[in-house]
C-alpha positions as CSV (number, residue, x, y, z in Angstrom):
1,X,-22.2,8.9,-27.4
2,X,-21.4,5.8,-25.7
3,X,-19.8,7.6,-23.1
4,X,-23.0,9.7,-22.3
5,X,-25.5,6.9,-22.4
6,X,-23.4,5.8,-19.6
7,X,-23.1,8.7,-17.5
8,X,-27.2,9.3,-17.7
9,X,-27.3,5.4,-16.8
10,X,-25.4,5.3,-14.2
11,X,-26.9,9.2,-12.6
12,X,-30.4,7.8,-13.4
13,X,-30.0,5.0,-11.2
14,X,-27.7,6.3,-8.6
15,X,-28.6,9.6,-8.1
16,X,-32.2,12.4,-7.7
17,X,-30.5,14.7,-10.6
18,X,-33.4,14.7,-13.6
19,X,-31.5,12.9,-16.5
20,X,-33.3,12.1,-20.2
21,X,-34.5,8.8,-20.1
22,X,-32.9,6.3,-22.6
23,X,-33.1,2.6,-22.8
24,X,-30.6,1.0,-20.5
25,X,-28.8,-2.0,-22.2
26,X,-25.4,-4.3,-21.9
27,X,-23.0,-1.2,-23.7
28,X,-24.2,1.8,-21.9
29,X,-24.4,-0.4,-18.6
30,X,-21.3,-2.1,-19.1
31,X,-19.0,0.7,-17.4
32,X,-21.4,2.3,-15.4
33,X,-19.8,1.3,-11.9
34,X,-16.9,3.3,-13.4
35,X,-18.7,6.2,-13.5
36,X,-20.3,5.7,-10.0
37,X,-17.8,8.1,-8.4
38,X,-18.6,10.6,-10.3
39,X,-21.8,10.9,-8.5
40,X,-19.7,11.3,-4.8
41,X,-17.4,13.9,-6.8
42,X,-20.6,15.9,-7.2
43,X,-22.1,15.2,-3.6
44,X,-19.0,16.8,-2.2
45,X,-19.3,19.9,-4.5
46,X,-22.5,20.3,-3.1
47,X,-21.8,19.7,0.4
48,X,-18.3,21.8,0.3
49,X,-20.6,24.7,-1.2
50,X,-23.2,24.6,1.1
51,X,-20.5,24.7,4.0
52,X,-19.0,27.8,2.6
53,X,-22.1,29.5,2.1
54,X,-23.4,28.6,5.4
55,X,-19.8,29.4,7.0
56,X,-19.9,33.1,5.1
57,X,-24.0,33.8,6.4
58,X,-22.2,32.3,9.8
59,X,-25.5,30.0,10.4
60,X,-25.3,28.0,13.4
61,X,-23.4,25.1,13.1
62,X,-25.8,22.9,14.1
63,X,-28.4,23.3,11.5
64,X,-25.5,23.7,8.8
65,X,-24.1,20.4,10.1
66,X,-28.1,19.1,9.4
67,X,-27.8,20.7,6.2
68,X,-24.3,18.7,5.5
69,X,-26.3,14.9,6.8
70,X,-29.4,15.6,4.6
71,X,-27.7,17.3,1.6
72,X,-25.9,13.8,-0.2
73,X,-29.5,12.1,0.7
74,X,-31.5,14.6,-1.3
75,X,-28.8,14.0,-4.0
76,X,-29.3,10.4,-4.3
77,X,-32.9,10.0,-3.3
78,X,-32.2,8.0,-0.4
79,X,-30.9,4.9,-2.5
80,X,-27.9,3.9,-0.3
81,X,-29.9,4.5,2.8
82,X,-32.9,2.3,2.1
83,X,-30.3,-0.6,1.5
84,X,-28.8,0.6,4.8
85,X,-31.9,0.4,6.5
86,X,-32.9,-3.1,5.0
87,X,-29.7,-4.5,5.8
88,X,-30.3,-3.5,9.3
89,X,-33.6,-5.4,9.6
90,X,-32.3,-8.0,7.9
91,X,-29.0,-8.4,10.3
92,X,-31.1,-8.5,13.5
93,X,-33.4,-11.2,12.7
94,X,-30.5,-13.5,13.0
95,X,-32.0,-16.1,10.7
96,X,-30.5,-17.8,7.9
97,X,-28.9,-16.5,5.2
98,X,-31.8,-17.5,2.8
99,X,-34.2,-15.6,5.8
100,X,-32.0,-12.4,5.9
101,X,-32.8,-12.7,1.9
102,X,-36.2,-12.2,2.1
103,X,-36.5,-9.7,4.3
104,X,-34.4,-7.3,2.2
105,X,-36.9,-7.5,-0.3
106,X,-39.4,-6.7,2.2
107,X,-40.5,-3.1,1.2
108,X,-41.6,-2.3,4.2
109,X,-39.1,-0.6,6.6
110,X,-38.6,-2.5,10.5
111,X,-38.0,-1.6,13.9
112,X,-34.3,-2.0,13.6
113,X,-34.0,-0.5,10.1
114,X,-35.5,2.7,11.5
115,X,-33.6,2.6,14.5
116,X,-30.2,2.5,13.0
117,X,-31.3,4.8,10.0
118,X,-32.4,7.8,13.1
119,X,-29.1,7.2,14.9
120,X,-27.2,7.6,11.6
121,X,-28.8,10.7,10.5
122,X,-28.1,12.2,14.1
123,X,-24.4,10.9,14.3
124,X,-23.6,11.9,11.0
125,X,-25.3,15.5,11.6
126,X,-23.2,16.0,15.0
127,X,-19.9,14.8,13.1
128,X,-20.7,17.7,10.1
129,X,-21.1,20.1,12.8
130,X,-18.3,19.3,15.0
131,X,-16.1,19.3,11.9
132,X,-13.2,22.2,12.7
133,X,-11.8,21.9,9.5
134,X,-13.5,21.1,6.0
135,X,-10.7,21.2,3.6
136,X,-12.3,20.2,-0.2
137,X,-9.7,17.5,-0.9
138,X,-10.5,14.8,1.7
139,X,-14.1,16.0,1.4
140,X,-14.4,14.8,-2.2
141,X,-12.5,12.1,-1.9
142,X,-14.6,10.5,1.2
143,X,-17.5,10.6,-1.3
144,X,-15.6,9.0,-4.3
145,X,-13.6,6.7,-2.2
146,X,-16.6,5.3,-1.2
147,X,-18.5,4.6,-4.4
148,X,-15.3,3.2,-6.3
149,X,-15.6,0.7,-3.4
150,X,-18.9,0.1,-3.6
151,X,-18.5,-0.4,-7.7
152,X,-15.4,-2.7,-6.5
153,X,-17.3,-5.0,-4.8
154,X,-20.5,-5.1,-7.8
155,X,-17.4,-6.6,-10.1
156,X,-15.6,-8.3,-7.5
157,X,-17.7,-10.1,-4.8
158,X,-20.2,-13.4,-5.2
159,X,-23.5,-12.5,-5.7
160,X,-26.2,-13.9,-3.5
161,X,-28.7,-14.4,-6.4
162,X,-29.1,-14.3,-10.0
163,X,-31.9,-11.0,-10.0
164,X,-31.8,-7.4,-8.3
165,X,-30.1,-4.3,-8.9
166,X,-26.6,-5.6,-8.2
167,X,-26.9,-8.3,-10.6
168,X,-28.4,-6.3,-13.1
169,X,-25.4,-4.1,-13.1
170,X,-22.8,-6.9,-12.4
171,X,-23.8,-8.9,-15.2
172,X,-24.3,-6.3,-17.8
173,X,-20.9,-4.9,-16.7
174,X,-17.4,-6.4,-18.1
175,X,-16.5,-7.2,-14.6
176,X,-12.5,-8.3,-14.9
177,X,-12.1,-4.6,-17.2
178,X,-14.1,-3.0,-14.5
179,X,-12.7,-4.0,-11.6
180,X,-9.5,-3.3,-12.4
181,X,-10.1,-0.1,-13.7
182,X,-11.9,0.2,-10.0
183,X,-9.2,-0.7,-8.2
184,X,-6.6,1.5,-10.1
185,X,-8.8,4.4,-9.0
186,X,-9.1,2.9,-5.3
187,X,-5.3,2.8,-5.1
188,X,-5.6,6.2,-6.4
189,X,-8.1,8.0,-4.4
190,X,-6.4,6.3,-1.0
191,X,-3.1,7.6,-2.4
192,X,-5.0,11.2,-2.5
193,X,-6.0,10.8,1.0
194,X,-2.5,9.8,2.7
195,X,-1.7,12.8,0.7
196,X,-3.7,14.7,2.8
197,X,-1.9,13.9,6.2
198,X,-3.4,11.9,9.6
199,X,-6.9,13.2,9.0
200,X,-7.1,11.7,5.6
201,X,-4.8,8.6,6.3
202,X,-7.4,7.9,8.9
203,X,-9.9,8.3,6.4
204,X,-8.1,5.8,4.1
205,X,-7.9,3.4,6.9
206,X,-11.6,3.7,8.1
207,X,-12.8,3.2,4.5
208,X,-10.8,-0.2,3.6
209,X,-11.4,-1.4,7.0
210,X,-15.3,-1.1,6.4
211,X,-14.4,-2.6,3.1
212,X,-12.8,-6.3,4.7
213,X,-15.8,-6.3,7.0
214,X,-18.4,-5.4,4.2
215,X,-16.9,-8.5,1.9
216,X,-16.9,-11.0,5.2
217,X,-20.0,-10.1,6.4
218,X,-22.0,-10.6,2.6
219,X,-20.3,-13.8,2.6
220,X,-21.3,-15.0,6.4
221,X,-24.8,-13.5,7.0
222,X,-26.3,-13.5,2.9
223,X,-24.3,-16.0,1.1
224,X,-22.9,-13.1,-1.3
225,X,-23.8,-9.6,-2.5
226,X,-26.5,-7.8,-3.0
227,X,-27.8,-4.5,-4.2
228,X,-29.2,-3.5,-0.3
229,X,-25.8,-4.8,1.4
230,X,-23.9,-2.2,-1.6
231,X,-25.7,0.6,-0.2
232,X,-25.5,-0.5,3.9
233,X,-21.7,-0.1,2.4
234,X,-21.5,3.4,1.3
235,X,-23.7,4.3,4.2
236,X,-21.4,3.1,6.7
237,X,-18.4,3.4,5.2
238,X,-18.9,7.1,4.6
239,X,-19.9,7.6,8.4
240,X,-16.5,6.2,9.6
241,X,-14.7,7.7,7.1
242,X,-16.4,11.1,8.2
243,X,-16.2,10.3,12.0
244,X,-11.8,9.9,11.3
245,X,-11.7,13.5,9.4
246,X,-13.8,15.0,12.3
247,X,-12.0,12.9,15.1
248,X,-8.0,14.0,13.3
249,X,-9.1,17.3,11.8
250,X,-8.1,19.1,14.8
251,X,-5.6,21.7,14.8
252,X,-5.0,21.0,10.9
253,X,-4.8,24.0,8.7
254,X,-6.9,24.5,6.4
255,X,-5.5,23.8,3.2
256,X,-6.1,21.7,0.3
């Protein structure tokens, strides 16, 4: 039971699928980053699927590489991107890290926040449809790579203050368990990409690397983590991790 009330937690709050509500408290919270990747092994079901349908009606590869962008934002609800966006606003102001605070919890969306969101969306739309190859493997890995990441940091990085989503889940979480159950599965899933030769090694690489720079930059620009900064993360982790498989796909065959 436990183990359900965690999983509905964890899709309730990280994801668009229609879960039954329950009350959220300390024991079904307390491993829900664990279950965070769970979510990305189900984004890149459904973007693997769509892909083969659209490869077997042979639709143009533009709109299926649309289809591919929009298809893990539909999934979530746009979560990870709003934090992307905010983050965005926030990093241009170049205030103070107290400054850069405030504006994240500015609901309304900025210049630069919408700027950087519309040259996502078309970046990671051209990638999907330049994509020779889209072997299932590295696919769902990208997606769960990126979330057991993104739970890492939750359980392992400062947090800039004691309210929001990230310390809701941080505190309610047993964070030393966690994490190393976190990293275990990192180690694992990077393992699984260098498994999957220079396409997914590059993947591996662009994920940590987006990682370091993630952990340095909450540190510098916010004085420590927050729930917006997780989900600028995933956003931009999963872009570079997407732009190596495009970029060292080439020639591969498709297998695993």
């Amino acid at each position: 039971m436990r183990i359900l009330e965690t999983l509905i937690v964890t899709f309730s709050m990280f994801s668009a699928v229609p879960m039954p509500q329950i009350k959220w408290n300390e024991r079904n919270m307390r491993w829900s980053m664990c279950a965070f990747p769970l979510i990305g092994l189900l984004i890149g079901l459904a973007v693997w699927g769509l892909r083969m349908l659209g490869d077997y009606l042979q639709l143009p590869k533009l709109l299926l590489g649309a289809g591919c962008s929009l298809l893990p934002l539909m999934l979530t609800g746009g979560i990870h991107m709003d934090g992307f966006a905010d983050t965005w606003d926030a990093l241009a102001s170049h205030a103070e890290p107290l400054r850069k605070q405030e504006i994240l919890k500015d609901p309304h969306i900025g210049a630069f926040g919408a700027l950087h969101m519309g040259m996502y969306l078309i970046a990671s739309a051209s990638l999907w449809a330049s994509l020779p190859v889209l072997r299932p493997l590295p696919l769902f890995l990208l997606f769960t790579l990126s979330r057991t990441l993104s739970g890492l940091s939750i359980t392992r990085f400062p947090l800039a203050k004691n309210t929001g989503l990230a310390y809701a889940f941080a505190s309610s979480a047993d964070r030393k368990a966690a994490g190393r159950v976190l990293i275990a599965l990192a180690l694992i899933l990077t393992g699984g990409l260098c498994f999957c030769g220079d396409a997914g090694f590059g993947m591996a690489a662009a994920g940590w690397g987006v990682f370091a720079f993630y952990k340095r930059m909450a540190r510098k620009e916010f004085g420590g983590l927050s729930g917006d900064l997780a989900g600028w993360f995933l956003q931009t982790a999963e872009l570079w991790m997407l732009a190596a498989m495009c970029l060292l796909s080439a020639g591969e065959a498709p297998v695993l």
